[in-house]
C-alpha positions in Angstrom: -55.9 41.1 42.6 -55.9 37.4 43.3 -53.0 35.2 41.3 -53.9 34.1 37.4 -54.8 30.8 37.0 -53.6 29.3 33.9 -55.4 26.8 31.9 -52.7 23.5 30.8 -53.9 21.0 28.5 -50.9 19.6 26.5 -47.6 19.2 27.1 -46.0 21.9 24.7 -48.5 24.5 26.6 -46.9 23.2 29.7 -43.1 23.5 28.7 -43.8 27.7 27.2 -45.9 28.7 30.5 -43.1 27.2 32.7 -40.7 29.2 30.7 -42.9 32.4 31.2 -45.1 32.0 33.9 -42.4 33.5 36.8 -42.8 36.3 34.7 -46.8 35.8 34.6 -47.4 35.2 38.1 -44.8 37.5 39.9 -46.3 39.1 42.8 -44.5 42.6 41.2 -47.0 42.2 38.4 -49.2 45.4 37.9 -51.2 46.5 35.5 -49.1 45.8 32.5 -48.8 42.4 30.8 -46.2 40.1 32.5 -43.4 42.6 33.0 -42.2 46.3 33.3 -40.1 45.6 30.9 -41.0 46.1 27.5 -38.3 43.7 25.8 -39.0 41.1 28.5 -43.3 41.8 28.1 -42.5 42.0 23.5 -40.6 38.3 24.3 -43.4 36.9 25.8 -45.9 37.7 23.7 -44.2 36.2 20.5 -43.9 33.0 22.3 -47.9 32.9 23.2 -48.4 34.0 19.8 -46.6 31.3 18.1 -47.6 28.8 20.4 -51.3 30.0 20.0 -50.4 29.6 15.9 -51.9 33.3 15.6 -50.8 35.7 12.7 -50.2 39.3 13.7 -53.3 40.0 11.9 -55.3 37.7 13.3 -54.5 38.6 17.2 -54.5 42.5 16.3 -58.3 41.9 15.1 -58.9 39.4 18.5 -57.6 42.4 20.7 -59.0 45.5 18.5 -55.6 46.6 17.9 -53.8 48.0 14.4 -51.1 45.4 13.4 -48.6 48.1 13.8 -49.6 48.4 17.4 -49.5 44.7 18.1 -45.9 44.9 16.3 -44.6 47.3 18.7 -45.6 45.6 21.4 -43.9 42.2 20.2 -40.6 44.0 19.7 -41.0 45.3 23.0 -41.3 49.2 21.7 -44.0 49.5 24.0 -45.7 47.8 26.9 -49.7 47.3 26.7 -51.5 49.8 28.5 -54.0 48.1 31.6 -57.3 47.4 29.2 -55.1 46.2 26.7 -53.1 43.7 29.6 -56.5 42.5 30.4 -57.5 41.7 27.0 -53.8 39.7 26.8 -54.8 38.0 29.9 -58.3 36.9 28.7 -56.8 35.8 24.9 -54.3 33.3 26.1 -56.5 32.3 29.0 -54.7 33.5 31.7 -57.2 34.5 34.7 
């Protein structure tokens, strides 16, 4: 798997990927979103949520998810299984 590209048009985009995109672009990266780590991966995931100005709602509908899914995920219950990471990926336009 080549490495994502990420897509950067402003500068409050910029300052969040920087923050996360060591996580994002780690060559350890498998098949889950960003990180082993649940906690680390639920972290994440708030921060591209809020920065993307999504309600849990409206991202559980964008990735076919229940909002109780998508809420266990952000407090790093779980980590996103592979379809689900690619989904992630392909939502906050990171390819």
């Amino acid at each position: 798997m080549s490495c994502p590209v990420i897509n950067i048009d402003s500068i409050l985009i910029t300052n969040v990927f920087n923050k996360i995109s060591p996580k994002i672009l780690s060559p350890e990266k498998n098949s889950n979103f960003c990180s082993n780590n649940p906690k680390e991966t639920g972290v994440i995931l708030l921060n591209l949520r809020n920065l993307y100005k999504f309600s849990i709602e409206e991202i559980s509908n964008k990735l076919t998810i229940s909002s109780e899914e998508y809420r266990n995920l952000e407090k790093g219950y779980t980590n996103p299984s592979k379809d689900l990471s690619k989904r992630l990926y392909q939502l906050f336009e990171i390819v």
